[in-house]
N, C-alpha and C positions, 0 to 999 in steps of 0.2 A: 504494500500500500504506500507509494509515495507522497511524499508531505514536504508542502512549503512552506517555512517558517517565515512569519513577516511578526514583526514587530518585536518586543522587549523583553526576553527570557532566557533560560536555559541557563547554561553555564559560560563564565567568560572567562578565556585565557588571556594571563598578562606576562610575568614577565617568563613564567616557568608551565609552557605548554603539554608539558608532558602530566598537570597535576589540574586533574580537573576540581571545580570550585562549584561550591553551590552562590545564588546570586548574590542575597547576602553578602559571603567571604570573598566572592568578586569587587563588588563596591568598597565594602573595608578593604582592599587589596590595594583598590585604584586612587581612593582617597587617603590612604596612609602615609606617613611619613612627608608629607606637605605636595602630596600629588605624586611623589616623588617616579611613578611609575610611566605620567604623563610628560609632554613634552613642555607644552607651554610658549607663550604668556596664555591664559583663558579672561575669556569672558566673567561679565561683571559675578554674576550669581556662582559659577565654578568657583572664580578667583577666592568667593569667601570661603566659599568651601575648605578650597587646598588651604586656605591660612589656618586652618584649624592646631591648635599642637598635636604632634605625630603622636601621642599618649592617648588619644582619645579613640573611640569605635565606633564603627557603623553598622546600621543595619537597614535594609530597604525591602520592599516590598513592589512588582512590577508583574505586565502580564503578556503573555504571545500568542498571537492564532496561527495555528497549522493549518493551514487549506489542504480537507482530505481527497484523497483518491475512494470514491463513495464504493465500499465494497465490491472491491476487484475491478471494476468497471465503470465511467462514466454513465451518468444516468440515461442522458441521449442513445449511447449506444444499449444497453440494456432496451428502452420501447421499441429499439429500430430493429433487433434480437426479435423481439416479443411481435413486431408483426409481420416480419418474415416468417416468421412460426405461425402465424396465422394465416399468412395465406397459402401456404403450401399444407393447413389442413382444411383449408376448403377448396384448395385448385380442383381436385377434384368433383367435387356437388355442384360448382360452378366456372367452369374453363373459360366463358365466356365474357367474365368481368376481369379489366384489365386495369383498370385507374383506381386508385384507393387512394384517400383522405382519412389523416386523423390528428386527433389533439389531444393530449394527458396533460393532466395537473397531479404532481405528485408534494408530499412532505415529508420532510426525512425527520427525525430526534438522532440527535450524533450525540457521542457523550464522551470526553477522554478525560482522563486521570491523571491526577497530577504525579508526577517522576523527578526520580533526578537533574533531569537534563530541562524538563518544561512544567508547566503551572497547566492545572485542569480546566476545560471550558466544557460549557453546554451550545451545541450550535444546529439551529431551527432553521431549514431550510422549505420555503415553496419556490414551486418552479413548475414550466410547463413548457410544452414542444407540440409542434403545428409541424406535421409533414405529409409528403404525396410520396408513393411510388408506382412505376407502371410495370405492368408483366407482362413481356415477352414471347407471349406464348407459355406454354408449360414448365418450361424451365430458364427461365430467367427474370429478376426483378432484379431495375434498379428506380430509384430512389433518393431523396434529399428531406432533410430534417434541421428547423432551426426551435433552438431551444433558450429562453430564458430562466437564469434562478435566482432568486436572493436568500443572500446567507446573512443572520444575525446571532447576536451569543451575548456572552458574557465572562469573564473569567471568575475562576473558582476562588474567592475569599481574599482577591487583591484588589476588586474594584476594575472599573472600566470595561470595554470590553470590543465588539466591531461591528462594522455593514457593510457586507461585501456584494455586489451586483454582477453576474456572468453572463453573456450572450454568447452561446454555441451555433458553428453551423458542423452538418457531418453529411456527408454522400457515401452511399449505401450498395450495397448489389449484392444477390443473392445466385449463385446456381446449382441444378441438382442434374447433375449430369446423369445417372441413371435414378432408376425409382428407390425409394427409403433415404437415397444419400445428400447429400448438400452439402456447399461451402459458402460462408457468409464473409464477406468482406468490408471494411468501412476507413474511411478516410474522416478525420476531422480539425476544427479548429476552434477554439475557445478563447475571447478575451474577456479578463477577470479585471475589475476595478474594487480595490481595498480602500479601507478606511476605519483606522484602527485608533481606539481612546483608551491609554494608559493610565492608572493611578500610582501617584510615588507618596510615600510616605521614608522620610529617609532621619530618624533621629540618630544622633553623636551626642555623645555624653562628655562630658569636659567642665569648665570651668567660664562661662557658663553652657548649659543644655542645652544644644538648640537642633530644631526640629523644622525638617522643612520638609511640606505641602505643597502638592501638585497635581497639574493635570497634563498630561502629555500624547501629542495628536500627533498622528502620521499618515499621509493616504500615500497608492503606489499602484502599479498596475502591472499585470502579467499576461506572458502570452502563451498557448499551449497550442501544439501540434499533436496529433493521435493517428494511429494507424494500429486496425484490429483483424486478426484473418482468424476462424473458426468454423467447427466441420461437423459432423452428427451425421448420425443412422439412427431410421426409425423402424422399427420390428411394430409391426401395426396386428392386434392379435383382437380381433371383433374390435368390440368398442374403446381397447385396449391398447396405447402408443406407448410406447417407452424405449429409450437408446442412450447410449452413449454420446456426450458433449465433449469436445476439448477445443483451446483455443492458446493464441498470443496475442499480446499485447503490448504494445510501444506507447510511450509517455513521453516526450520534450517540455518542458518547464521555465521559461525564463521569467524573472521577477525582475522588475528595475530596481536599481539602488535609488535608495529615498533618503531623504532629513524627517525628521521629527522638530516638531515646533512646542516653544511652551517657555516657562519661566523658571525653571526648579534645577538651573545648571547640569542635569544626566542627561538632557535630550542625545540622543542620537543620529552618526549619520550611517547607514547598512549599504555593504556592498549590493552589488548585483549576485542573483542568486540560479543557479541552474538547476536541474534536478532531471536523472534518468531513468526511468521506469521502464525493467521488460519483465513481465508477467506470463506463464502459463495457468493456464483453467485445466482442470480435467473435472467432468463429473456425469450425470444420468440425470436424465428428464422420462417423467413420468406423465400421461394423461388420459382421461377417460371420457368418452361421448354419451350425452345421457339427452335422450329424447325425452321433451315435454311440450305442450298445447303450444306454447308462446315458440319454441325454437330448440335447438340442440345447445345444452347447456355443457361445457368443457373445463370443469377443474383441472388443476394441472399442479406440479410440483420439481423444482429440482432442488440438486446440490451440487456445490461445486467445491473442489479444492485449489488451493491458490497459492503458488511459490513467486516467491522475490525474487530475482536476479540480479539486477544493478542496483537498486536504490541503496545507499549506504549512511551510518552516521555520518553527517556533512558538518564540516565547521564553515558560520559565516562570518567576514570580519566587517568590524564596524570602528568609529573612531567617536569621541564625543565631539559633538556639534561646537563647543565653549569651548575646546584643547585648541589654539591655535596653531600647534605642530604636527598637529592629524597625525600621532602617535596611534598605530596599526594595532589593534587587539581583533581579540575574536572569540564565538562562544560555541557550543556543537547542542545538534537537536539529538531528538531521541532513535535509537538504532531501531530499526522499523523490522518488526515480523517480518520473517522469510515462511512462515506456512500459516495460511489461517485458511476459514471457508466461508462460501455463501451458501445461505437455505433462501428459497421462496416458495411462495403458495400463490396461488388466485385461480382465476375460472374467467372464463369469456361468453358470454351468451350470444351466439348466431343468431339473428332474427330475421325474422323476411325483407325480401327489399336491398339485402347487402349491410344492413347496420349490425355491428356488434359491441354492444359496452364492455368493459372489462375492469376488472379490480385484481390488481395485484399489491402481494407481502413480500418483503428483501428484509433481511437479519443478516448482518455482520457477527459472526462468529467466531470464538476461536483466535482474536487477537489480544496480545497482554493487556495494553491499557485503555485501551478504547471498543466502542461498541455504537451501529447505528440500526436503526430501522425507518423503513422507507415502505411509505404505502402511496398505493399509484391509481390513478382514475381514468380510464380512456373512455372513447370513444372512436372507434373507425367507420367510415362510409364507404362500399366499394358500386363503382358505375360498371 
């Protein structure tokens, strides 16, 4: 699951990289001994800072959002998954419709825990995707999908927290060169607009006590590239589907370097940030056809397992915004699960006329400190 870390957290190295710090012992690290770790001259609110006497301690309190990789897979690609899968269970009952229309609204609950390396957030996402594809005849769709999300949170017991806005596009194609089998392919692109609100609480103890309050704001923006190839057999036994899933997946990540704005001399300024994801899927998809008055109602179930490949602990550097000598520090995120899984659930009802609504369940399982759930609402019309 790849993560981009933007804003204020984790651990930072200063002068001795090899001994990681909680933040905390970071800040007392940076402000000890009269800055003595920074370059210098700073700014007016740093400056008082470092005049502190080197005898006295710090302690602070700050927050970061990790922008997740939503259970193994973009969400986009997931509905564009979900209705390739649909049409190749009704090309059959109906060969003769070729243009299909649909739009989902889904909502996720993300939930991560606070670690070593990062502070805990709650993060509540809606979002929804409008797309068409046409079929080819019997064995081929392609297809285009544009998706928007908004992500909001809070951090866990330091205050502040963010709002984040995504606009996805993704082009799609499906084909099933012989019968039961397919290959699904997708191409996509995502830009993400941040906006992240810090809280510092930063007292030293001294002669005298002093305690400094704040509020600290950053926005930044990112851009992502995606490319996703995936394959299936289905063993069709009466009203009975079920086969084998497996897939890869590519992730590109760029985040811009940003400053932070505010008054409480910690603001920061953060590199530019990369991040590579190559993922396999393997898992079994299950479904059953259940005739009723109204139409053919289609529960459905899989599970997927999920290895990491490239994503790794990454350290970012940053410098303080108030250091006039952009003395080069830096802090590392959290080392990201190499095995977890997906489960989902839902069902699609076929109705006359080409319409079929559908509700699906996604659970994120199986990763150490985090965990999401995502329920999805469609709708597709086929001409």
């Amino acid at each position: 699951m790849a993560a981009v870390a933007v804003g204020f957290g984790g651990v930072l190295l200063t002068a001795d990289p090899g001994r990681a710090q909680s933040l905390t012992e970071a800040v007392q690290a940076a402000l000890s001994n009269n800055c003595a770790a920074l370059s210098g001259p700073y700014g007016a609110e740093l400056n008082e800072l470092c005049r502190i006497p080197a005898t006295t301690s710090a302690a602070a309190s700050g927050g970061t959002i990790t922008i997740e990789r939503r259970a193994g897979a973009a969400e986009e690609e997931r509905r564009i998954q979900r209705r390739l899968k649909e049409r190749r269970e009704g090309a059959s009952n109906d060969a003769g419709r070729g243009l299909s229309l649909f739009v989902t609204g889904d909502y996720q609950a993300f939930d991560k825990d606070r670690t070593r390396f990062e502070v805990g957030y709650r993060q509540d996402t809606a979002g929804t995707t409008v797309g068409a594809d046409l079929a080819l005849g019997r064995t081929l769709v392609l297809g285009a999908a544009v998706s928007y999300a908004h992500e909001f949170g809070d951090f866990d017991g330091v205050g502040g927290g963010f709002d984040n806005d995504a606009v996805g596009l993704t082009l799609y194609g499906s084909v099933a060169p012989a019968p039961g089998f397919f290959l699904d392919g997708q191409v996509g692109y995502t830009y993400k607009d941040y906006s992240i609100e810090r809280r510092v609480a930063l007292t030293i103890t001294g002669a005298p006590t002093r305690i400094a309050l704040g509020r600290i704001d950053g926005d930044t923006e990112s851009h992502e590239a995606r490319v996703s190839v995936s394959a299936g057999y289905d063993f069709v036994l009466g009203a009975l589907t079920v086969g084998p899933r497996a897939g890869v997946h590519w992730r590109e990540t760029a985040v811009d370097g940003f400053q932070e704005s505010g008054n409480t001399g910690i603001e920061l300024i953060y590199d530019d940030q990369h991040v590579t994801s190559v993922t396999t899927t393997l898992g079994l998809y299950a479904s059953f056809a259940i005739s009723t008055r109204l139409g053919v109602l289609v529960p459905h179930a899989i599970a997927e397992y999920v290895h990491e490949f490239a994503d790794d602990q990454r350290r970012i550097g940053f410098r303080f915004a108030q250091d006039q000598g952009q003395t080069p520090l830096s802090f590392q995120t959290d080392p990201p699960d190499r095995n977890y899984a997906n489960l989902g659930v839902g069902a699609v009802m076929v109705l006359a006329r080409g319409v079929s609504p559908y509700l699906d369940y996604r659970a994120l399982v199986g990763y150490d400190d985090r965990s999401s759930h995502t329920v999805t609402l469609g709708l597709r019309f086929e001409f």
